[in-house]
C-alpha positions, 0 to 999 in steps of 0.5 A: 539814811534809810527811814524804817527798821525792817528787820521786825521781830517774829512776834511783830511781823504781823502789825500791820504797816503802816499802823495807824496811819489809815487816815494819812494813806486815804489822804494821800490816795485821794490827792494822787486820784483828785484832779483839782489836787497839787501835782506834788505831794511831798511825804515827809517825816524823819527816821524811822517814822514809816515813809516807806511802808506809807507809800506802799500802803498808798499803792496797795489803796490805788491798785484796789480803787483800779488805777496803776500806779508807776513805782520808783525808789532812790537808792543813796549811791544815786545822789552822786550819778547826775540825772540817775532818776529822771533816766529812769523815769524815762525809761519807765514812761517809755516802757508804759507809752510803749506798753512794754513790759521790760523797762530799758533804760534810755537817757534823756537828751537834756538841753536844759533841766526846764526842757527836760521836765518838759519833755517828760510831762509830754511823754507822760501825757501822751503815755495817758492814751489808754489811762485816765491818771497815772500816780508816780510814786518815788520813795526816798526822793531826797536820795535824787542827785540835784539834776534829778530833783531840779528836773522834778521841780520843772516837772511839777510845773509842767504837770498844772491841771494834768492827770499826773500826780507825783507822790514823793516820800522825802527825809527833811535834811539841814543839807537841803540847798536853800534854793530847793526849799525856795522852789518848793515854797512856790510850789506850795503857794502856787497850789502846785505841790503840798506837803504831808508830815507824818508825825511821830504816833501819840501815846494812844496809837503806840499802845494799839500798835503794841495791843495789835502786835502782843495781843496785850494791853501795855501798861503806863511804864512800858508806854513811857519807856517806849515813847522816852526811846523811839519817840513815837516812831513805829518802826522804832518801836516795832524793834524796842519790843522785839528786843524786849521779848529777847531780853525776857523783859517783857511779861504778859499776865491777864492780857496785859504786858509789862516791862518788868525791868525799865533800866534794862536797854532791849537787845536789838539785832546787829543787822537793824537795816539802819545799823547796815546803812550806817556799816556801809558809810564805813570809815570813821562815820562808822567808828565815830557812830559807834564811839558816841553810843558811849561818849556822847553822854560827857557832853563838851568833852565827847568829841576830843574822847571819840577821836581818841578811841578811833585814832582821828583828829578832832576836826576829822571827827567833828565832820563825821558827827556832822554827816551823821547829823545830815544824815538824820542820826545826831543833832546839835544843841544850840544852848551847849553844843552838846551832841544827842541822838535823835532817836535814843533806841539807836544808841543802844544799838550802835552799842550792842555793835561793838566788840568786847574790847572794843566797849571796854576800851572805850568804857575805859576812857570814858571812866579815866577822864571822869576821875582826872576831871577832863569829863562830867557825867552823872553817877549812873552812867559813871558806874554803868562804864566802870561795870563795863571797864572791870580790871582795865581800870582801878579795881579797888577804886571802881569796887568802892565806887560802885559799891557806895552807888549800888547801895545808894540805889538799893531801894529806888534803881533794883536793877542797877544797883543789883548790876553794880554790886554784882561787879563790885563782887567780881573786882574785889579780892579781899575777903572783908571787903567781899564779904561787904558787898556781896552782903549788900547784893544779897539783900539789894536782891531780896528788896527787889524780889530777884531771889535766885541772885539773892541765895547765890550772894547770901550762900557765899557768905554763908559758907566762905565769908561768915568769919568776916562779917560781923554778928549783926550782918550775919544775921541780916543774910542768914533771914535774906537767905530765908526770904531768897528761898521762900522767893524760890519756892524752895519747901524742900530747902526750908524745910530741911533748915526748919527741921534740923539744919539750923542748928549747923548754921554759921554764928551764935545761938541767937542767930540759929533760933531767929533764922529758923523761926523766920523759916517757920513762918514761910512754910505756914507753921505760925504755931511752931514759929511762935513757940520757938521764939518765946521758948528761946526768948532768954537767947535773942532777948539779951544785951546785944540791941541788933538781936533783941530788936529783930527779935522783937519785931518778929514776936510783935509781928508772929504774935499779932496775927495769932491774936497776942495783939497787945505787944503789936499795938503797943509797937505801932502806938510808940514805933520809937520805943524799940532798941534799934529805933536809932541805929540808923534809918534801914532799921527805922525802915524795917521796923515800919513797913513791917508794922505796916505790913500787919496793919494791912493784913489785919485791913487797917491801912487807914491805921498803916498810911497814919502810922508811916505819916507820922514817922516818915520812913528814911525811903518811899520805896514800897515793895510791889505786896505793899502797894497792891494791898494799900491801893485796893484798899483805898479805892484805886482798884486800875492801880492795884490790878495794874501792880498786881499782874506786875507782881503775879507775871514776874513773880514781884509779890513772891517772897515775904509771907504771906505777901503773894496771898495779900497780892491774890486776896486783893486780885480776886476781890477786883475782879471778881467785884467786876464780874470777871469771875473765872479769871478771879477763881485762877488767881485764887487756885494759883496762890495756892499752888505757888506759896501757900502761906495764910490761904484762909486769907482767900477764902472770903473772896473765894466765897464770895464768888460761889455766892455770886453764881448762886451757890450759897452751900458752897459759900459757906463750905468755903468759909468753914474750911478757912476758918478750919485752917486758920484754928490749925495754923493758930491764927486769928488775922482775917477770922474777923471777916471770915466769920461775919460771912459766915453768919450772913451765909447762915441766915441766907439758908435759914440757920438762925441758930448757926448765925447767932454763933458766927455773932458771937465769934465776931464778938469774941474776935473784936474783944481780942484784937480790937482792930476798926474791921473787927469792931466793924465786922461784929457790928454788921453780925449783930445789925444783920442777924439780930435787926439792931438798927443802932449797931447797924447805924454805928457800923456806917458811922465807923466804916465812914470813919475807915474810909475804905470804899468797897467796905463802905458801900458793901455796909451800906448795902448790907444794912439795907437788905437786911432793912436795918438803914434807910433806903436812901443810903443805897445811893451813896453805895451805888456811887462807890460801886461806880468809883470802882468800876465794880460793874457785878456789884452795881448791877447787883445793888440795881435789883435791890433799888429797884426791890426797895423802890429807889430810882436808879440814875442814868438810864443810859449809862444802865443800859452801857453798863449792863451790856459790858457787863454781860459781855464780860460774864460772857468772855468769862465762860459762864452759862445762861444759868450761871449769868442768869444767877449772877445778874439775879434774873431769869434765864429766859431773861438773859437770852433776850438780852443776849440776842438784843446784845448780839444784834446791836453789836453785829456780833454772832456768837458768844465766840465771836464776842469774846474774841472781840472783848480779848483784844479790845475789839469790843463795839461797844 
């Protein structure tokens, strides 16, 4: 079988081939010019793993070092024409000792296969009249008829201590007669031939293959999809990626591309060069290939199913699967006798080969031998073919089945479970049953942030099926409906239910009153929300447990980041004291992570993490909002920006307010710590556009930004216009830092009268929420503004205690400057700052040492660090003026350092090194 994919993707055609295999052509050229080298090289390496364009790329190296080489390549249908080969290799010798360009073919008069290897080795010593070496190349060798092979062999030997050398690319076959593979051992230990396996491309080299072919980093999960399908085969992976990109499986946000759904197989082409090939065996190898794409999966029982779907007997197909292992395409476990594809991207292809009829007839067998007991398989693949078999089978059976599966997987498998239950939807009829799983889709959608699927699921509810639900669920798909349509970024739609429509909406009054304060508060109108809830507290708040329960937690919720903080820490003290604590664990989940959710927002997730180790919520599920925020808090910022361009590029952290601000508050905060300061700014300006739900929650970032190239007005023009914003919305959630900034702001320009307000509004902030950052924020105001070095020592003692690392070192940095803390402590911070990567803060926090007299470790790693930096502030677009007021020096001082950077690096300009950072060419 043919041992690469040809048919690469547009998007692909541009990586070069062979890729990363630079060390293995020079190898290779250097053994087919050496004289003291074996005249045999033997180039080896299984399907797909890049012979072919090895070869090519060792002739390419010849040519340019001067030499010819002679270049032949084995077609499959020669393995059966006896001396198919060594009749062209005559006839390319003659041509080459007569200097004729035509290549007439002229058989060989063989006395015996040793006298015919001779004989060509003294034709090609006597073509060498004019050239020194000659390389002959043969791609696919191991298509040679046997006469043909046993003639290279022989004139191998022929060969020892000539100018010839012989470079073969050949597939290792279990087929290969045990004389051939003898012969070659004495070859090799006789130094007259040697062998170089190309071996699969590690993980490292298949994410520079994707780099250099996307123009785009790959992220863990895409690299671990790819190296689970094409087993480190490039060709391989060329066409998993062409067939991603088809699928619009693949996303790529600041430079970095994302597999957004990893359940979801690429859609390859029907013509893959290696699908063709199997086509061409035809017959039952054809159909058999075909078949076990589906059947192999039931194990022992495949083989007995495949001959029933093609019409063969099961000897008839047990020797099909057999060629198909000669051929390199199956193997055969020795402990089960299972059939496996040897490479799993070519069952997904052999898949999308088969017709409609075709894949339901055989999903249709698969799916009635698992129910008689005549097969095994797993749950997955089991719902996976009774999405494919539909009506052919049971339908209200394969609903049932694929219901309970789908809502089993709703948290942890979002995109089976969301295709499962859409079939599930399509084969049930009866409208109880219907309304039931379209209920589940909707809301296995909303979990999964898909909200276009979520509003078709929960508006057929709605308007078809609200009679057979009962009050309870009705609710639940009325708020997923809300969700899906803040998903959507459909204002126009929430605001139209905000503004009169949810008065016409299907059930009792309770459900109209909590349908629209939810839709309140994914349009920004906290204010509005809260007073219609507690207005109407006497309607949602009776005897019925499923609506005082929501209901609650929406007030708790609504009511905390208004600053009504008591019933939320109450919630979060006693989580259990809640009329729906046991009514099963969806409600224990909900009520969780939506505490949760607050604690973080108000910048308590050392609060959030105690709250959920202790109540253990039913799933470990975290919506993409929910991790971003936990893990930037925390410290594992490559984590966090790494879920974050997952959320920002598929839109993962748009739905629940005011997720998609969290998600950009913490990306901006990343990213501009490591001085990649235009690229925080857009996600900033993006948030704004896409769902501007509590955008004061931005605006410290933002400043903090402006401050950074030296504007400090504008800082704090940022700050007030948040701080505005919040006072109109009603809110008090994020005010905390807001107004700690502000003062720090308002002393940097000399106002010590306007930062002993902002002391004083801290103060009036921590008495009302009394959240730790509170607490900690007026205790920074106080310290800094005021010079109380006990408030300042209370403040690292509590940040310490909060164990958050950026608000650590950033207190300790803090106190100081403002020379309210020892010096030493800069040490510590600098340290932090390292942890994170935070290369702007670092080298910010370095002017300060060395202003305070304190050494700064590590010279060389300095010098590392402020060049990265300085390159990446370049990429970022920003002048000599805003670099020289970003890294607090002068501009004249910023030139120098630039030409120094230029100079060691080889770069010429700021063009040229920017290039090189966007695609990780940078020399560092």
């Amino acid at each position: 079988m043919i041992d690469h994919w040809r048919d690469a993707p547009d998007a692909a055609r541009s990586a070069p081939a062979p890729f990363g295999r630079d060390a293995v052509v020079a190898h290779v050229a250097e053994l087919a010019v050496s004289s003291d080298a074996a005249p045999l090289v033997l180039v080896t390496g299984p399907i797909g793993m890049g012979r072919s364009s090895l070869l090519a790329a060792v002739r390419a190296e010849l040519t340019a070092r001067g030499f010819t080489p002679l270049s032949l390549r084995v077609a499959r249908n020669e393995r059966d024409r006896p001396y198919s080969l060594a009749s062209r290799l005559c006839a390319e010798i003659a041509a080459l000792r007569s200097g004729d360009a035509r290549r007439t073919a002229r058989a060989t008069a063989v006395v015996s296969l040793g006298e015919a290897g001779r004989q060509l080795a003294a034709e090609l010593r006597s073509a060498l009249t004019v050239n020194d070496k000659l390389t002959v190349l043969i791609d696919d060798a191991h298509w040679a008829d046997p006469a043909s092979r046993a003639v290279l062999l022989s004139l191998t030997r022929a060969l020892a201590g000539g100018p010839v050398t012989v470079v073969c690319t050949v597939r290792p076959s279990p087929a290969d007669p045990a004389s051939e593979r003898a012969v070659l051992e004495q070859l090799r230990a006789a130094s007259l031939a040697e062998v170089v396996p190309l071996r699969p491309l590690g993980e490292q080299e298949v994410a520079a293959l994707i780099a250099h072919t996307l123009q785009a980093r790959p992220t863990a999960a895409l690299l671990s999809s790819l190296q689970r399908e094409c087993r480190g085969r490039p060709a391989a992976v060329l066409a998993a990626v062409a067939g991603h990109l088809r699928t619009g499986g693949l996303q790529v946000y600041d430079r970095h591309v994302y597999l957004t759904s990893p359940d979801r197989p690429p859609e390859l082409p029907l013509d893959l060069p290696p699908i063709e090939y199997l086509r061409r065996l035809g017959g039952t190898v054809w159909a058999v290939a075909k078949a076990a794409a589906v059947m192999l999966p039931l194990g022992t029982a495949a083989t007995g199913l495949i001959a029933r779907a093609v019409g063969r007997d099961e000897e008839e197909v047990r020797g099909a699967l057999s060629e198909l292992s000669v051929e390199g395409v199956l193997r055969q476990e020795t402990e089960d006798g299972r059939w496996r594809f040897r490479l799993p991207l070519l069952a997904s292809a052999l898949t999308g080969c088969l017709g409609p009829w075709e894949r339901r007839s055989l999903a249709r067998l698969a799916v009635t031998a698992v129910w008689a007991g005549d097969a095994v398989a797993d749950d997955r693949y089991l719902a996976d073919q009774l999405v494919v078999a539909g009506r052919s089978v049971d339908a209200r059976r394969a609903a049932g089945e694929l219901l309970a599966r789908g809502t089993a997987a709703m948290l942890d498998d979002g995109y089976c479970a969301e295709r499962w239950l859409r079939a599930a939807a399509e084969l049930t009829t009866e409208p109880r049953q219907r309304a039931r799983v379209l209920v589940a889709h909707a809301t296995t959608c909303c979990l999964q942030l898909r909200f276009t699927e979520a509003i078709d699921s929960a508006g057929k509810v709605l308007s078809e099926y609200a009679d057979h639900v009962d009050s309870a669920t009705l609710l639940e798909i009325q708020l997923a409906y809300v969700v899906a349509l803040a998903g959507t970024l459909d204002t126009a739609a929430l605001t139209e239910l905000c503004d009169g429509g949810w008065r016409s909406l299907p059930g009792r009054q309770w459900h109209r009153v909590v349908t629209r304060c939810i839709a309140l508060c994914h349009l920004d109108r906290w204010r509005e929300a809260d007073e219609h809830l507690s207005l109407l507290r006497h309607v949602w708040h009776r005897d019925d447990d499923v609506f005082a329960g929501l209901g609650l937690l929406v007030s708790e919720c609504t009511g905390a980041y208004m600053g009504r903080f008591e019933p939320f820490e109450q919630a979060v003290t006693d989580p259990t004291d809640w009329p729906l604590w046991a009514s099963g664990p969806r409600f224990r989940f909900e009520r969780l992570w939506q505490l949760a959710r607050v604690l973080t927002a108000f910048g308590e997730q050392d609060r959030a993490d105690r709250l959920l180790a202790a109540h253990d919520p039913p799933s470990a599920y975290r919506t993409v909002p929910d991790q971003v925020v936990a893990d930037s808090q925390n410290g594992h910022w490559d984590r966090a920006l790494d879920t974050a361009r997952l959320g920002l590029a598929t839109g993962l952290s748009v739905g629940y307010a005011p997720s998609h601000t969290l998600v950009s508050r913490e990306t901006s905060v990343i990213l501009g710590a490591r001085g990649r300061l235009t690229e925080a700014r857009a996600v900033i300006e993006r948030a704004r556009s896409v769902q501007p739900v509590m955008l004061h929650l931005l605006t410290v970032a933002e400043s903090c930004l402006d401050e950074a190239l030296g504007d400090v007005e504008g800082a704090l023009d940022v700050v007030a216009r948040g701080l505005a914003l919040a006072a109109d919305r009603g809110l008090v959630v994020g005010t905390d830092v807001l107004w700690l900034r502000s003062a720090g702001l308002e002393l940097a320009r000399g106002d010590r009268a306007a930062a002993r307000r902002a002391v004083a509004e801290t103060g009036r902030t921590a008495e009302l929420i009394g959240t730790g950052r509170a607490r900690l924020c007026h205790l920074l105001a106080t310290a800094t503004v005021e010079g109380d070095r006990a408030a300042a020592a209370e403040a690292i003692g509590l940040a310490r205690q909060r164990a958050q690392p950026l608000e650590l070192a950033d207190t300790l940095t803090l106190t100081v400057r403002h020379e309210v803390a020892d010096s030493g402590l800069l040490h510590e911070a600098y340290a932090l700052y390292g942890g994170l990567d935070a290369l702007l803060r670092r080298a910010q926090l370095r002017n300060l040492m060395r202003a305070r007299g304190v050494t700064v470790p590590h010279r060389a790693v300095v010098t590392a660090e402020n060049e990265r930096l300085l390159a990446t502030l370049v990429t970022e677009g920003l002048t000599n003026r805003e670099l020289a007021a970003a890294l607090g020096s002068s501009e004249k001082s910023v030139e120098s350092r630039l030409g120094r950077l230029f100079k060691r690096t080889g770069y010429r300009s700021r063009v040229e090194l920017a290039s090189a950072m966007l695609t990780d060419d940078y020399r560092a």
